[in-house]
C-alpha positions in Angstrom: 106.8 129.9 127.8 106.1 127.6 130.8 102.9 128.3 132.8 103.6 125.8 135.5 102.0 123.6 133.7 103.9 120.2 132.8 104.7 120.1 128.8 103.6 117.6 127.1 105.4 116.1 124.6 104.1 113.7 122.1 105.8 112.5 119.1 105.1 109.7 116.4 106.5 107.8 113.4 106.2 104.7 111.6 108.5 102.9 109.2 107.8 99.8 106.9 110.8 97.9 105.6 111.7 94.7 103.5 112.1 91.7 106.0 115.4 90.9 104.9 118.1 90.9 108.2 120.2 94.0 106.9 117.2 96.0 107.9 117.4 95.1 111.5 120.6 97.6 112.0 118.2 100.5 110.3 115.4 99.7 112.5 117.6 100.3 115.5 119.3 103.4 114.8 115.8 104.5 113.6 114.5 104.4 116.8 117.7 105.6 118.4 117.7 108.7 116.4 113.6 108.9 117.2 114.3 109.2 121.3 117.3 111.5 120.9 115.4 114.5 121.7 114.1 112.9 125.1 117.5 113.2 125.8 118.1 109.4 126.9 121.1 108.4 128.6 123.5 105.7 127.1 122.2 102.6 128.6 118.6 103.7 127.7 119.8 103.9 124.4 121.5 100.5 124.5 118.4 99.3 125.8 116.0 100.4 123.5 118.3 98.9 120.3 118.8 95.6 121.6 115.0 95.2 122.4 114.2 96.6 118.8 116.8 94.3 117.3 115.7 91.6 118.8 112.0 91.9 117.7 112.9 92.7 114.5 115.1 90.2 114.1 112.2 87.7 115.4 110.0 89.1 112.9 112.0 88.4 109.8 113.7 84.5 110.7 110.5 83.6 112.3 107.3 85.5 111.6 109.3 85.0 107.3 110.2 82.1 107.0 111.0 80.1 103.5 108.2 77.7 103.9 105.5 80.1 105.1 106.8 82.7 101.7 106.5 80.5 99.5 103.1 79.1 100.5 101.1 82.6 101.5 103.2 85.5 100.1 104.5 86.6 96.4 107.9 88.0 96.4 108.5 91.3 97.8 105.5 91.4 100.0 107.2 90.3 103.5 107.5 93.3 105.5 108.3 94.7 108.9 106.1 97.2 110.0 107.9 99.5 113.1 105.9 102.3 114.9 107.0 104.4 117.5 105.4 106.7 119.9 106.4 109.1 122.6 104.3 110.8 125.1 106.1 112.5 127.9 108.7 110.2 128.8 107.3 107.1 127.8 108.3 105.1 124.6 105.8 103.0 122.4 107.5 100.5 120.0 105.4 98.1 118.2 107.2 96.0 115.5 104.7 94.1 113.7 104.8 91.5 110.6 102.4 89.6 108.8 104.0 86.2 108.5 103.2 82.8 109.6 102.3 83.9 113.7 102.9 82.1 117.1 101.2 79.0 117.7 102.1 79.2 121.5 103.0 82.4 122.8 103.8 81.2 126.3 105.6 79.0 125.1 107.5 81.0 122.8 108.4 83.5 125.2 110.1 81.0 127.3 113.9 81.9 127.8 116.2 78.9 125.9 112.8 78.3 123.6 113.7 78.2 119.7 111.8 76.8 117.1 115.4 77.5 114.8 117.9 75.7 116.5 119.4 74.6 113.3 120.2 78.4 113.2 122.1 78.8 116.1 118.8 80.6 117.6 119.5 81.0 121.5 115.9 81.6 122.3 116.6 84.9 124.3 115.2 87.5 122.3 111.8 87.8 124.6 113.6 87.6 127.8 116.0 90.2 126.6 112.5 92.3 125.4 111.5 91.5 128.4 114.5 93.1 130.5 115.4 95.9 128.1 112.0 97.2 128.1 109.8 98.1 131.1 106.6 96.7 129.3 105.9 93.7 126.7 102.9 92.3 125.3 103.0 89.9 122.5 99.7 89.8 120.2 99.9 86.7 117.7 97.6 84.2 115.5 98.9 81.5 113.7 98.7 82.4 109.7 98.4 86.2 110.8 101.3 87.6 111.7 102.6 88.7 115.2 102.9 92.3 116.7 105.3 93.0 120.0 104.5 96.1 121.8 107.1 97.4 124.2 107.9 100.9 125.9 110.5 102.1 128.0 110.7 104.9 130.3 112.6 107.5 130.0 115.0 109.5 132.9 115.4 109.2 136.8 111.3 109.1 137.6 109.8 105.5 138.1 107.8 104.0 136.1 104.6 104.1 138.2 104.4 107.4 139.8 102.9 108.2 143.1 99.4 109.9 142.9 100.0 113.5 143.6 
């Protein structure tokens, strides 16, 4: 029944998953199948996968990598932790890990930056965060892990509304 009042809608979930790159394509279509009800259009969804993919992906080739395992972690116990919120039209994604961390974050978000380049690591997966996603923040310490927040509006109103 609507009063005039403007629903709210608020939504949550949270996934954990081995860090091993088949889990990257989950991660994405979780999330996709998470904002369905928002009714998002195409592009949004687009969006919202490649930004996910990319920070998952970051978490399990950088935040896990064979040096930092085999040093701090016992087999099986590298994980990527995803959360997702929605209130109203606004969508929370924080992917988080608990690997090796970002010794510069400036740095690292730096388009063309790669500390993989024997990988064939282009160094883009920030800047296209970054201009998937309407808000990043990148929280790191070095032999703690690393956790991306990102959200994304949702639908034709901007992102900073006018005070009414």
């Amino acid at each position: 029944m609507q009063t005039g009042h403007k629903t709210i809608v608020k939504n949550e979930m949270e996934l954990a998953f081995d860090a091993i790159s088949v889990n990257e394509s989950f991660a994405r279509v979780a999330v996709a199948a998470f904002v369905a009800p928002l009714n998002p259009t195409m592009e949004e969804i687009s969006d919202i996968k490649t930004a996910v993919s990319e920070a998952v992906t970051n978490a399990i080739i950088h935040g896990y990598d064979g040096e930092f395992l085999q040093e701090n972690q016992t087999e099986g116990t590298d994980r990527v932790y995803l959360h997702c919120r929605i209130e109203e039209d606004v969508l929370q994604v924080e992917v988080r890990d608990t690997g090796k961390g970002i010794e510069d974050i400036e740095q690292a978000m730096e388009p063309l930056f790669t500390t993989k380049p024997e990988m064939d690591r282009s160094g883009m997966g920030f800047a296209f965060m970054e201009a998937f996603m309407d808000d990043l923040e990148v929280i790191s310490e070095p032999g703690c892990g690393t956790v991306v927040l990102m959200k994304k509006k949702l639908g034709v109103t901007p992102w900073i509304g006018e005070e009414e």
